[in-house]
FIBA-730694 format. One record per residue (C-alpha): residue in three letters; x, y, z. Coordinates in nm, 4 decimals, decimal comma. Layout:
residues N
+-----+----------+----------+----------+
: res :       c1 :       c2 :       c3 :
+-----+----------+----------+----------+
: ala :        X :        Y :        Z :
...
+-----+----------+----------+----------+
***
This chain:
residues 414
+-----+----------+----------+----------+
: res :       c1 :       c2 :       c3 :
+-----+----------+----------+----------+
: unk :  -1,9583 :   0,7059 :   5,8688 :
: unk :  -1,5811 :   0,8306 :   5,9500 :
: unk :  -1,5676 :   0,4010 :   6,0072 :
: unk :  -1,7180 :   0,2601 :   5,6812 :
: unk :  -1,4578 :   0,5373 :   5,4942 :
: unk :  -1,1843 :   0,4518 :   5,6624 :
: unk :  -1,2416 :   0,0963 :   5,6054 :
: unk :  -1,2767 :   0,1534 :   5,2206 :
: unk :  -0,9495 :   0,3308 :   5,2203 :
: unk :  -0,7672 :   0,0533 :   5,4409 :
: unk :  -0,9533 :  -0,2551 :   5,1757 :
: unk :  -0,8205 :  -0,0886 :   4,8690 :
: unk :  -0,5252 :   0,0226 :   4,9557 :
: unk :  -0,4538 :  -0,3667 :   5,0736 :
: unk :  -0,6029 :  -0,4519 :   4,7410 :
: unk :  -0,3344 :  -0,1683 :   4,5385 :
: unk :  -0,0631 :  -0,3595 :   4,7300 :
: unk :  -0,1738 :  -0,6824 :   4,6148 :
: unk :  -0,2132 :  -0,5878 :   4,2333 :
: unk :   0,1529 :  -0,4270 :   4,2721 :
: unk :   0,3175 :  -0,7350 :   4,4186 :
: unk :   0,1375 :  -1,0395 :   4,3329 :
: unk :   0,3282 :  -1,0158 :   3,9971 :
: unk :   0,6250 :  -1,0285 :   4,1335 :
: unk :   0,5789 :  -1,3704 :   4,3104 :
: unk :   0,7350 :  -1,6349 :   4,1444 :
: unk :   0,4728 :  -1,8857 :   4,0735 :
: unk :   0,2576 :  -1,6341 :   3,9075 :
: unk :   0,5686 :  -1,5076 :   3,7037 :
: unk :   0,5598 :  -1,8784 :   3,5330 :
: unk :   0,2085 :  -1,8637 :   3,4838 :
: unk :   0,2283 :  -1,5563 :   3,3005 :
: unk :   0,5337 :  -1,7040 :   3,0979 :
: unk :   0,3319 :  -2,0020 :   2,9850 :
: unk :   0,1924 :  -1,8969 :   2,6114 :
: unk :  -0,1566 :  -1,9372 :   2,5311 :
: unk :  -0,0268 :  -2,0394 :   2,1808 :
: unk :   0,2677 :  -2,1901 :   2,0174 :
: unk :   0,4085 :  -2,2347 :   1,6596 :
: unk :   0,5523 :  -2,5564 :   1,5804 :
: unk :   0,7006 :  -2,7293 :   1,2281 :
: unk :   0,5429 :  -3,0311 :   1,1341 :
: unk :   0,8496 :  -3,2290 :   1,1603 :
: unk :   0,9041 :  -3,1010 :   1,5258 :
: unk :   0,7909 :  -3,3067 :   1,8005 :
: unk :   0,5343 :  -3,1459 :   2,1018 :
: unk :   0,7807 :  -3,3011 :   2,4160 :
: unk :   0,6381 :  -3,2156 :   2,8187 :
: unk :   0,8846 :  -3,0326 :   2,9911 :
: unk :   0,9054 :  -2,9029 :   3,3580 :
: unk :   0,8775 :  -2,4711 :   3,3559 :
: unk :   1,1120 :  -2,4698 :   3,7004 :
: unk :   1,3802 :  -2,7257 :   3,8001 :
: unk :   1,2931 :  -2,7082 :   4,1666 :
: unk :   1,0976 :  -3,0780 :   4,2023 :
: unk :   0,8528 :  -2,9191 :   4,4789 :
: unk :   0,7739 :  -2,6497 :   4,2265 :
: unk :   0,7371 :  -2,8343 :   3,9265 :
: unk :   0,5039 :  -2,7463 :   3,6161 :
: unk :   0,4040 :  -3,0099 :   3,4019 :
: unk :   0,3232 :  -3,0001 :   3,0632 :
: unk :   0,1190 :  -3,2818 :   2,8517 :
: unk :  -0,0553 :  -3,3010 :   2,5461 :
: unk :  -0,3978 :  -3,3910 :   2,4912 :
: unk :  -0,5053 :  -3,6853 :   2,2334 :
: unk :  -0,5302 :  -3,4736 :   1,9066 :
: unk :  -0,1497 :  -3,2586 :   1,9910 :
: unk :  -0,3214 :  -2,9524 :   1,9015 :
: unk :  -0,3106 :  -2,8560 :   2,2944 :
: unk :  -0,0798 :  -2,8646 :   2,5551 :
: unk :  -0,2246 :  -2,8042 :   2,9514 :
: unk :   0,0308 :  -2,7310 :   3,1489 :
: unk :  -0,0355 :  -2,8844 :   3,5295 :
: unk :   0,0933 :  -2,7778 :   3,9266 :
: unk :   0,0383 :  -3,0432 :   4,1613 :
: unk :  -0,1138 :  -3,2797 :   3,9105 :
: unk :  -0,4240 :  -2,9762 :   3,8706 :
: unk :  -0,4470 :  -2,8534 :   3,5165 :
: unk :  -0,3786 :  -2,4749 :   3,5319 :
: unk :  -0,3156 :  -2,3311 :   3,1703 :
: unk :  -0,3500 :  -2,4231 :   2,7718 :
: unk :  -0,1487 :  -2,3855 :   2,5227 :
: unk :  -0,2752 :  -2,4555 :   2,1586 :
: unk :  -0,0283 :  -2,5403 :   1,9374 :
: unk :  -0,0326 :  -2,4248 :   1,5847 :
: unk :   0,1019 :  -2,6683 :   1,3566 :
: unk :   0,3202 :  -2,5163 :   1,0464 :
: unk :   0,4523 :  -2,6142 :   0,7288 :
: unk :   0,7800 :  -2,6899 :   0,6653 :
: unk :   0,8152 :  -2,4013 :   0,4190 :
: unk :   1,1289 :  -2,3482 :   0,2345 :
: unk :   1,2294 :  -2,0026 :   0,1065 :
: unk :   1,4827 :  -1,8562 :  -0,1381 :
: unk :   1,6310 :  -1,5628 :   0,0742 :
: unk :   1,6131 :  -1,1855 :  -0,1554 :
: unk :   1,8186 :  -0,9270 :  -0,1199 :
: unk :   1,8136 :  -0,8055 :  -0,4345 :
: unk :   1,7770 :  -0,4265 :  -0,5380 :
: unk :   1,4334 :  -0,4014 :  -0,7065 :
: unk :   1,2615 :  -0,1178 :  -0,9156 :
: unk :   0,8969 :  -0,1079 :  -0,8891 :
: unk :   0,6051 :   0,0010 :  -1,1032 :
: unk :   0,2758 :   0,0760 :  -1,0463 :
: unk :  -0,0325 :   0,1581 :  -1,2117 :
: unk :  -0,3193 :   0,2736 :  -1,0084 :
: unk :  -0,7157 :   0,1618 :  -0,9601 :
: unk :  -0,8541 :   0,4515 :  -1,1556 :
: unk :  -0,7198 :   0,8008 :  -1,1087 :
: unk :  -0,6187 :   0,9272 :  -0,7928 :
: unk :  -0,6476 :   1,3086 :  -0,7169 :
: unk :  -0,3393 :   1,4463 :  -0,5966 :
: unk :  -0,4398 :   1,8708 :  -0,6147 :
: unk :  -0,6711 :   2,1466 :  -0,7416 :
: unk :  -0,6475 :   2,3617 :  -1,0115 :
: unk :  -0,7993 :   2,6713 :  -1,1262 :
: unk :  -0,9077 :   2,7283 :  -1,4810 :
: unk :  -0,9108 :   3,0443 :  -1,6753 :
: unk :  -1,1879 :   3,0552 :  -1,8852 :
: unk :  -1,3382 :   3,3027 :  -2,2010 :
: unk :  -1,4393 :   3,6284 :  -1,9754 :
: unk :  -1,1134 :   3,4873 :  -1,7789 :
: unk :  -1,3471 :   3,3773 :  -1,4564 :
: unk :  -1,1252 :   3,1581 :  -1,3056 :
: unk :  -1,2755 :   2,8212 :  -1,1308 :
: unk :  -1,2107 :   2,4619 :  -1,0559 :
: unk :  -1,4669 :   2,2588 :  -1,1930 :
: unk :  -1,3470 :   2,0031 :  -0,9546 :
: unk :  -1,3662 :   2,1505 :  -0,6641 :
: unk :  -1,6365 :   2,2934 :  -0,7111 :
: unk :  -1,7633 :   1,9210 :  -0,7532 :
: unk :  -1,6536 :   1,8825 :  -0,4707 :
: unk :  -1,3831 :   1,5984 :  -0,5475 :
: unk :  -1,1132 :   1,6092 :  -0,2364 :
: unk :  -0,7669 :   1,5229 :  -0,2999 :
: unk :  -0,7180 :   1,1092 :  -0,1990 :
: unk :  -1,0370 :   1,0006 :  -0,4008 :
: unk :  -0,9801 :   0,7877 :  -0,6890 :
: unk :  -1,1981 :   0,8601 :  -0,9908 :
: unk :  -1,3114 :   0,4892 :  -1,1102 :
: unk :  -1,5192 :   0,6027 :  -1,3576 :
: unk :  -1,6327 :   0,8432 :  -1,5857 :
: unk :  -1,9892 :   0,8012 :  -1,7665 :
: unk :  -1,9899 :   0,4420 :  -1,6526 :
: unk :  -1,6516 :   0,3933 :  -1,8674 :
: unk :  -1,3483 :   0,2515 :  -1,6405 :
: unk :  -1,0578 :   0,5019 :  -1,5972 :
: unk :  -0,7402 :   0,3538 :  -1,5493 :
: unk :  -0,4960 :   0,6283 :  -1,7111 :
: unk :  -0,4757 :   0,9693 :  -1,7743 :
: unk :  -0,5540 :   0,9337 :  -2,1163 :
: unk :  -0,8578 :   0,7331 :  -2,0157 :
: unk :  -0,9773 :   1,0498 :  -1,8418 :
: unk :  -0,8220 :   1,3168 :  -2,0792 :
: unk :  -1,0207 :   1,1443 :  -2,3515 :
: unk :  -1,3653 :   1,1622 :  -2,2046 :
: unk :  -1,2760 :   1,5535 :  -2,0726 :
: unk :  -1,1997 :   1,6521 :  -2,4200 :
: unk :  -1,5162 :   1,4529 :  -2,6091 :
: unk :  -1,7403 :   1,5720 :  -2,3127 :
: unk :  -1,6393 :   1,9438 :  -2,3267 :
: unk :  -1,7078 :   1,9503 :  -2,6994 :
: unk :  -2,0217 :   1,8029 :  -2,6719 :
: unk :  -2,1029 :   2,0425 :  -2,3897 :
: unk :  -2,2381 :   1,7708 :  -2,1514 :
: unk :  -2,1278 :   1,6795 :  -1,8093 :
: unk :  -1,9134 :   1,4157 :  -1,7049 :
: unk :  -2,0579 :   1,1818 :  -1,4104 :
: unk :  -1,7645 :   1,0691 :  -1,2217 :
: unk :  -1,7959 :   0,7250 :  -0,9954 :
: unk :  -1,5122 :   0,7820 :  -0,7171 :
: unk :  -1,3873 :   0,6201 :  -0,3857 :
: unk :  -1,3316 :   0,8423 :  -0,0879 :
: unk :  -1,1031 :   0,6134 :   0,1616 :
: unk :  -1,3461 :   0,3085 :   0,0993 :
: unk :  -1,7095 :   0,4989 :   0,0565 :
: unk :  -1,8366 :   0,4311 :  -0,3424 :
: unk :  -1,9721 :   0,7812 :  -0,4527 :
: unk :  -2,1184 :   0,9716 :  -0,7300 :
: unk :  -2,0733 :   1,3492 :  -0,8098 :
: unk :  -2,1174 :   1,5362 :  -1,1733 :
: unk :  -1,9142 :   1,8456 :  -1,3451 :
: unk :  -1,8585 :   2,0154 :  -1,6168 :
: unk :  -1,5350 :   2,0693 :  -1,8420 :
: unk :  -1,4518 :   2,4130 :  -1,8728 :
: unk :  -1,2340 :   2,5475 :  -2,1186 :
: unk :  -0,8731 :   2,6771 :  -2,0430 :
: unk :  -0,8386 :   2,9854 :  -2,3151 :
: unk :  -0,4765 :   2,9744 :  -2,2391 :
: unk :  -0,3932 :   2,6195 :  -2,3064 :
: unk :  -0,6589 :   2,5672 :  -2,5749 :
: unk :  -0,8398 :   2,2677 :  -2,4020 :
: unk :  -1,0955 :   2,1323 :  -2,1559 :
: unk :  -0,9827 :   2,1137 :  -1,8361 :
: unk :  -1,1800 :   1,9623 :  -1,5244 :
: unk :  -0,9389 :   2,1473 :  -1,2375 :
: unk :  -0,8075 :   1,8467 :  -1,0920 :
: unk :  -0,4145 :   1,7191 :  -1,0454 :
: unk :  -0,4188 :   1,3342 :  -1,1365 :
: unk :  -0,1750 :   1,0415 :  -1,0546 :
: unk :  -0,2206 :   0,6717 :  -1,2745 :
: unk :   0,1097 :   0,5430 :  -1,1359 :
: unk :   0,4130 :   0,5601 :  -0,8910 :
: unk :   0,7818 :   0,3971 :  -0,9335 :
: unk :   1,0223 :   0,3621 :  -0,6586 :
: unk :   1,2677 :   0,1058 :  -0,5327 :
: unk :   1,3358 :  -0,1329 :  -0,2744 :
: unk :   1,4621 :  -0,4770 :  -0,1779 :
: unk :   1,3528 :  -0,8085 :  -0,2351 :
: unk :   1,2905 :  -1,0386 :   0,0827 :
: unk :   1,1826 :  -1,3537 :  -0,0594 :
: unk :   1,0993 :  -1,6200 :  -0,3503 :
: unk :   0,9032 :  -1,9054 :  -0,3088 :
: unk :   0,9904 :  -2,1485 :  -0,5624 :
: unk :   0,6735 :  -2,4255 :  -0,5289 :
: unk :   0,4444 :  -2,1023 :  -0,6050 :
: unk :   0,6454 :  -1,8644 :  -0,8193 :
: unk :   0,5661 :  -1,6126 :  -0,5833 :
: unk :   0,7700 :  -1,3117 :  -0,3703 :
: unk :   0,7450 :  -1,0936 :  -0,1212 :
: unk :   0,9352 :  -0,7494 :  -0,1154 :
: unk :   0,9463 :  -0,4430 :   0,0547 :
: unk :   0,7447 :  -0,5301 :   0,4351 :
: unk :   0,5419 :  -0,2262 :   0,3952 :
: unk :   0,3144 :  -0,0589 :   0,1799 :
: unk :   0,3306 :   0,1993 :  -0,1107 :
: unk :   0,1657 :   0,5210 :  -0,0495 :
: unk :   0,1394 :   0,8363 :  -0,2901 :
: unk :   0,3920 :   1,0885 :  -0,2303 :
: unk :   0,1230 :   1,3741 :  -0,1739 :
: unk :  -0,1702 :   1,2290 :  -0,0709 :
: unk :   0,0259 :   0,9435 :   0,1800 :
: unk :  -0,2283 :   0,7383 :   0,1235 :
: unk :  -0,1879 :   0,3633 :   0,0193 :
: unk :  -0,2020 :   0,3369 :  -0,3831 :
: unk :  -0,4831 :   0,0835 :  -0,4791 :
: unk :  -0,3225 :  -0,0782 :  -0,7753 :
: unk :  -0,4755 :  -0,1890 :  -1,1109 :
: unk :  -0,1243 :  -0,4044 :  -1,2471 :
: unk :   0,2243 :  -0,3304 :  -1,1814 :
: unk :   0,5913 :  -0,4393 :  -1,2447 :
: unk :   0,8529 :  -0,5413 :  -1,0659 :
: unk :   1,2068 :  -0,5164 :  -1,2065 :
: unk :   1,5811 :  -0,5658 :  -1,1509 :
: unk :   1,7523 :  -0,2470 :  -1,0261 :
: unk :   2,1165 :  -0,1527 :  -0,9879 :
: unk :   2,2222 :   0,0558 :  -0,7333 :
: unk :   2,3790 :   0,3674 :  -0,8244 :
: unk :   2,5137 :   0,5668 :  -0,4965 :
: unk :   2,3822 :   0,6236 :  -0,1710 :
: unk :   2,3026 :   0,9187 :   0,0214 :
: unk :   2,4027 :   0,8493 :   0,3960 :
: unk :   2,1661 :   0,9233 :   0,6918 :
: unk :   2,1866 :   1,0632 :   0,9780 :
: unk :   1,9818 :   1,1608 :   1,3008 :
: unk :   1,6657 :   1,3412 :   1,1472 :
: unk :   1,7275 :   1,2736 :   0,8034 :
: unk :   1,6944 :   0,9334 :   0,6738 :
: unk :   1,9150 :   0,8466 :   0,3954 :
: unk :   1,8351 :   0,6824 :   0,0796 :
: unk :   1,9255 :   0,4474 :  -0,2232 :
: unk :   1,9664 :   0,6165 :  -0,5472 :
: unk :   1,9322 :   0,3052 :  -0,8497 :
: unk :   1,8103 :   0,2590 :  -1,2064 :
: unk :   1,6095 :   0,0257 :  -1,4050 :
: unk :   1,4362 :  -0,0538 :  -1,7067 :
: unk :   1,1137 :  -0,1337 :  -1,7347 :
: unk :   1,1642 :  -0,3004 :  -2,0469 :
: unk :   1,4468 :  -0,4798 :  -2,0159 :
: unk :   1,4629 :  -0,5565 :  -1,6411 :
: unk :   1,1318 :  -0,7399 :  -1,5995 :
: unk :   1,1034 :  -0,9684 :  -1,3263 :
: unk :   0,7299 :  -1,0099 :  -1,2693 :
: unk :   0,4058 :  -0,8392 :  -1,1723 :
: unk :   0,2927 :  -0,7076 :  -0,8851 :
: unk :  -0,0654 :  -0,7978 :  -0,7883 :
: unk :  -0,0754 :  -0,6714 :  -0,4595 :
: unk :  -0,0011 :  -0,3403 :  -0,2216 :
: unk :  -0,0243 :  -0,3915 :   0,0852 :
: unk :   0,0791 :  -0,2911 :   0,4587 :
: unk :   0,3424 :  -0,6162 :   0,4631 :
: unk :   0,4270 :  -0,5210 :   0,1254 :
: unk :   0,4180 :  -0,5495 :  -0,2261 :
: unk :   0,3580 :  -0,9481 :  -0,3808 :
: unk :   0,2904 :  -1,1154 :  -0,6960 :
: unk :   0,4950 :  -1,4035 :  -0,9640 :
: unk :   0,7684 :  -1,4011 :  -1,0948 :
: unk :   0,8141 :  -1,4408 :  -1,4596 :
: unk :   1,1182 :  -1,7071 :  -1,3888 :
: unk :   1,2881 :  -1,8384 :  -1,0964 :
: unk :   1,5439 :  -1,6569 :  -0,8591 :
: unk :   1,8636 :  -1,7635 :  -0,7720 :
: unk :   2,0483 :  -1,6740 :  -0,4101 :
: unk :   2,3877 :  -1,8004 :  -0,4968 :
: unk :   2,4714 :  -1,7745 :  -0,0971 :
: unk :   2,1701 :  -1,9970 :  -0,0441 :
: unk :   2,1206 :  -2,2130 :  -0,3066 :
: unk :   1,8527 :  -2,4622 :  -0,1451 :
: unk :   1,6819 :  -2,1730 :   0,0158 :
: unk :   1,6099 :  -2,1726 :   0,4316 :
: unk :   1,3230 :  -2,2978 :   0,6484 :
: unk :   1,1076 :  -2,0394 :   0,7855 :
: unk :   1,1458 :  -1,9501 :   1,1345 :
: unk :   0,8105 :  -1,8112 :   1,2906 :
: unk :   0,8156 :  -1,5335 :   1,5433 :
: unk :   0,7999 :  -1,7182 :   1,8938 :
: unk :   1,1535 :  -1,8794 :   1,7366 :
: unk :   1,3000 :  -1,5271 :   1,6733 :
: unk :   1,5372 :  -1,4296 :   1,9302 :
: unk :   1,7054 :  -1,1265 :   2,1174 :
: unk :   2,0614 :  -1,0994 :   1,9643 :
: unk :   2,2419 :  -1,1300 :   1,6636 :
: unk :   2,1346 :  -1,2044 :   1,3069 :
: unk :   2,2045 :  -1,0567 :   0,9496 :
: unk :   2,0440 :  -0,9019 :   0,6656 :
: unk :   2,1318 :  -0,9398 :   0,2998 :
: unk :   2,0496 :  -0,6008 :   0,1219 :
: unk :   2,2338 :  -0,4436 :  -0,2074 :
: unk :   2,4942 :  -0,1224 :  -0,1579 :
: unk :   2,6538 :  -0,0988 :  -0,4810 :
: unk :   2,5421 :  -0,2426 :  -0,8422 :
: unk :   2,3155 :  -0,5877 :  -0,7780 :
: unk :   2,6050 :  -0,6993 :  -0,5508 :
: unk :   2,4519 :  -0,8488 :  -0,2745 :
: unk :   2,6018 :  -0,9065 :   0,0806 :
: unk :   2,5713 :  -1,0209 :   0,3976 :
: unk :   2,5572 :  -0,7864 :   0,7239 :
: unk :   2,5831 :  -0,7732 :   1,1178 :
: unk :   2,2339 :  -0,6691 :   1,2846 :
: unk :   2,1169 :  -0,7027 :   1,5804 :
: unk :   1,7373 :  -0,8036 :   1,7147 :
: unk :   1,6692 :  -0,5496 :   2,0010 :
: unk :   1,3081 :  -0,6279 :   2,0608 :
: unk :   1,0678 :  -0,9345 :   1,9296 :
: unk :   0,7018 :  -0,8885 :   1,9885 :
: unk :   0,5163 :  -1,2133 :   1,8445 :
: unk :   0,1346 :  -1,1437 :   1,8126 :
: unk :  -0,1503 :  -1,3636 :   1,7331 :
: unk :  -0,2692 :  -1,1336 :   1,4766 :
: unk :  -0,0582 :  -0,9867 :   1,1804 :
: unk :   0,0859 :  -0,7199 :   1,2863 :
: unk :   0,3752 :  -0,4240 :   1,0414 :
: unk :   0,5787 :  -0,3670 :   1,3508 :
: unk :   0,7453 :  -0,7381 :   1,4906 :
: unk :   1,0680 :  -0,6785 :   1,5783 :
: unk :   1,3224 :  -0,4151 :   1,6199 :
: unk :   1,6248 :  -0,3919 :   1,4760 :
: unk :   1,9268 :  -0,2331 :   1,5163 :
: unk :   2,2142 :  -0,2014 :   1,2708 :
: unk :   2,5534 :  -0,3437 :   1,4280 :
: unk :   2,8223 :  -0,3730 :   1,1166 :
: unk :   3,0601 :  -0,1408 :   1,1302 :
: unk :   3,0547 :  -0,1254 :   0,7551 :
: unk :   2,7231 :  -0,0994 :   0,6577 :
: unk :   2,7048 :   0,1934 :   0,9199 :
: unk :   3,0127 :   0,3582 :   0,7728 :
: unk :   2,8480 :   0,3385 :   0,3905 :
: unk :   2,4692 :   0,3994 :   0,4796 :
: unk :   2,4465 :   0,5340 :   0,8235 :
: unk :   2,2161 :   0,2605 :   0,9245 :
: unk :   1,9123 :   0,1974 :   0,7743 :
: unk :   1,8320 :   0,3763 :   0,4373 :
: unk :   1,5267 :   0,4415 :   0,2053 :
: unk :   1,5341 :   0,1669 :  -0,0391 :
: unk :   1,6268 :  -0,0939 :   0,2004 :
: unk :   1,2974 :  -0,1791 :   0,3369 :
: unk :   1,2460 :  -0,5921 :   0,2359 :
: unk :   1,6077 :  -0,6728 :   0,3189 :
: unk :   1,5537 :  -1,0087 :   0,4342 :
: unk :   1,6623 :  -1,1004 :   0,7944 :
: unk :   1,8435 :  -1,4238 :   0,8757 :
: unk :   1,8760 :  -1,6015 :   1,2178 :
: unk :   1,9820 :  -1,9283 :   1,3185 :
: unk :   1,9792 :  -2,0558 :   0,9971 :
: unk :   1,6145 :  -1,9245 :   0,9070 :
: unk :   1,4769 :  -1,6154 :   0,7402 :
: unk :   1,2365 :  -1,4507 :   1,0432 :
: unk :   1,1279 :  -1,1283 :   0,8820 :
: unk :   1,2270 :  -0,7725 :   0,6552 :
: unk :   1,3386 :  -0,4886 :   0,7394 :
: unk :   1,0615 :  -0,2155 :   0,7518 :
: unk :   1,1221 :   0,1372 :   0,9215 :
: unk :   1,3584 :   0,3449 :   0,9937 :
: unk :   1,3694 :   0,5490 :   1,3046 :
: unk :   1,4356 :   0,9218 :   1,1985 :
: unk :   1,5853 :   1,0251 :   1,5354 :
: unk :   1,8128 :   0,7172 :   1,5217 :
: unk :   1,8976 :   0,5536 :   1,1585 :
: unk :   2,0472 :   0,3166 :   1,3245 :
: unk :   1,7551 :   0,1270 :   1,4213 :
: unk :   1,3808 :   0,0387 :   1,2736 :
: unk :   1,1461 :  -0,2077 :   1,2800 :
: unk :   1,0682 :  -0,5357 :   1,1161 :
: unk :   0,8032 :  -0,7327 :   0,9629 :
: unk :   0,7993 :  -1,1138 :   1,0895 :
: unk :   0,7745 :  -1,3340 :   0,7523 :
: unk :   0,4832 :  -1,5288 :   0,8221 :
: unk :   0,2881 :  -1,2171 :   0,7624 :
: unk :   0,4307 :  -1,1744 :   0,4883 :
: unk :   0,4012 :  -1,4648 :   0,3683 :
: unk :   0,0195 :  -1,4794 :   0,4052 :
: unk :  -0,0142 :  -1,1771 :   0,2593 :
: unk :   0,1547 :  -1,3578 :  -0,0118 :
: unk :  -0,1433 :  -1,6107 :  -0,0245 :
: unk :   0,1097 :  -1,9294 :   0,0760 :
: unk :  -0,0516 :  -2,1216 :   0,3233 :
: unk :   0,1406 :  -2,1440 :   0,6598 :
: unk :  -0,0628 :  -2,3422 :   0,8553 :
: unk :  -0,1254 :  -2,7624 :   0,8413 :
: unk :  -0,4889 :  -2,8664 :   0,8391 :
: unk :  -0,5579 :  -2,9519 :   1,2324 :
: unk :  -0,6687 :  -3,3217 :   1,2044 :
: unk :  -1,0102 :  -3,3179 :   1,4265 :
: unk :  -1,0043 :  -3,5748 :   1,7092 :
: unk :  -1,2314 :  -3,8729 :   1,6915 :
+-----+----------+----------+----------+
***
């Protein structure tokens, strides 16, 4: 028994050893490197290349007959595929821009109970005691859409003088419910009430990251718009986006982020609308076109296998719609096959921009990022224990979220 035991001890301790070391040989540290996929421009050519320059240690790469696959070969054995991805040549005007948005939600979301003091001054929350939760969105009322507060006031007001319930259809997070109260009457304030705090829209600002001009449509932002009390994502019925002019800005620091204090009019700043809120972002059309005067015949796309460790730049706004150009650096790059909010990490390198803004600042997020030529991503996050640094979004994401097509239709082999 003692025998078998110490046997089982002695195999997997030999087999802990190997699981600890075999990484660090060599030839399985190139077959790790090789990707299983690769994103290419159409006007790029697929060449073979060697992974070591030793000739007795040689991988091979070739491509098969329909160059949607490269195998990669040691001692003439196949080993490893890599598909490759074929990609537009996309050409984007690079943002920058300050931007005010506006938005107007699904129905009415519930932000808070109230009580209501009634005739024998009872005091209740018809709401509540309906039990509506703060985060649902009231769709409708009576089968009627609601997509204001005076939608709902309205049908409160006619339903409490007719003393008859309202039947409310609602979404909890994405469950389609139905749940009925009654309007009670607030003796103090003269009206029905229903004991609910209600939200139709939010307005905030941010940055630009991209117009494309074939389409008429942007991307801004990187990351989605949530309701200041509930924090949940706003589910948007139409919205506006708008030129905004940067009025000061309140420096961070470790713990507090810092922000972007601007103005706009909704009226008279009109860019376009705003179709969609998501977790890359906010998208839609513009109205008219948009001009980078640094960039007048906008930049290629560069995907995120092209991104590199090192320096690039962001264009964001600091004072007025003046927009400039400054030093960043890209710390980390973490492609993914799947879209992912978090791509890259930045850190903030210009001695200027961290003198005026500590690093990176509420109202930034969107700033596009610039590399080798190529706009790569937005600037997302900030880290609260170090403003100097966030995260970034890489711009193909964005750019799907967008609804442009990235990808060239594979041609199937015959």
């Amino acid at each position: 028994m003692n025998h078998k035991l110490t046997s089982k001890h002695i195999c997997g301790s030999v087999l802990l050893l190997l699981m600890l070391i075999l990484p660090l040989f060599n030839p399985l540290q190139k077959y790790l490197a090789i990707p299983t996929e690769v994103k290419v421009s159409t006007s790029a050519e697929i060449e073979a290349a060697p992974v070591s320059s030793h000739p007795n240690e040689a991988w091979t790469a070739f491509s098969s007959t329909n160059d949607n696959q490269v195998f990669h070969e040691f001692a003439g054995v196949p080993l490893k595929k890599t598909d490759i991805k074929k990609m537009k040549d996309i050409r984007l005007i690079p943002g920058g821009q300050s931007v005010g948005v506006e938005l107007h939600t699904k129905g009415v979301l519930v932000v808070g109970h109230h009580l209501v003091t009634g005739e024998a001054d009872e005091k209740t929350s018809p709401g509540e005691d309906a039990r509506v939760q703060v985060g649902d969105i009231l769709l409708k009322g009576n089968g009627e859409e609601l997509n204001s507060m005076e939608d709902l006031s309205s049908l409160v007001k006619d339903a409490g003088k007719d003393g008859k319930a309202i039947k409310f259809t609602l979404k909890r997070n994405k469950e389609i419910m139905t749940t009925t109260l009654n309007p009670s009457f607030n003796k103090q304030e003269k009206e029905y009430q229903i004991g609910l705090y209600i939200r139709d829209s939010a307005a905030g600002i941010g940055t630009m990251t991209f117009y494309h001009p074939d389409s008429k449509k942007y991307g801004a932002l990187g990351h989605v718009i949530s309701d200041m009390d509930t924090k949940k994502p706003i589910e948007i019925h139409e919205g506006t986006i708008v030129r905004s002019h940067v009025t000061s800005i309140e420096k961070g620091s470790q713990g507090v982020p810092g922000e972007k204090r601007a103005e706009f009019s909704l009226k008279d700043d009109r860019l376009g609308t705003i179709t969609k809120n998501t977790p890359f972002g906010i998208f839609g059309e513009l109205d008219g076109s948009m001009d980078n005067k640094s960039y007048p015949n906008g930049l290629p796309v560069g995907y995120a296998e092209q991104v590199e460790e090192g320096p690039a730049k962001i264009l964001t706004v600091l004072n007025g719609d003046k927009m400039q150009t400054f030093d960043v650096e890209i710390v980390s790059n973490m492609p993914k096959k799947n879209p992912v909010t978090k791509g890259m990490i930045v850190k903030i390198t210009d001695p200027k921009l961290l003198d005026k803004t500590g690093g990176i600042v509420q109202g930034m997020s969107g700033s596009p990022i610039i590399q080798n030529g190529k706009i790569i991503g937005a600037v997302t996050h900030v880290f609260v224990n170090d403003p100097t640094s966030g995260y970034g979004v890489h711009i193909e994401w964005m750019l799907q979220e967008a609804g442009i097509e990235i990808y060239e239709k594979q041609q199937k082999a015959s």
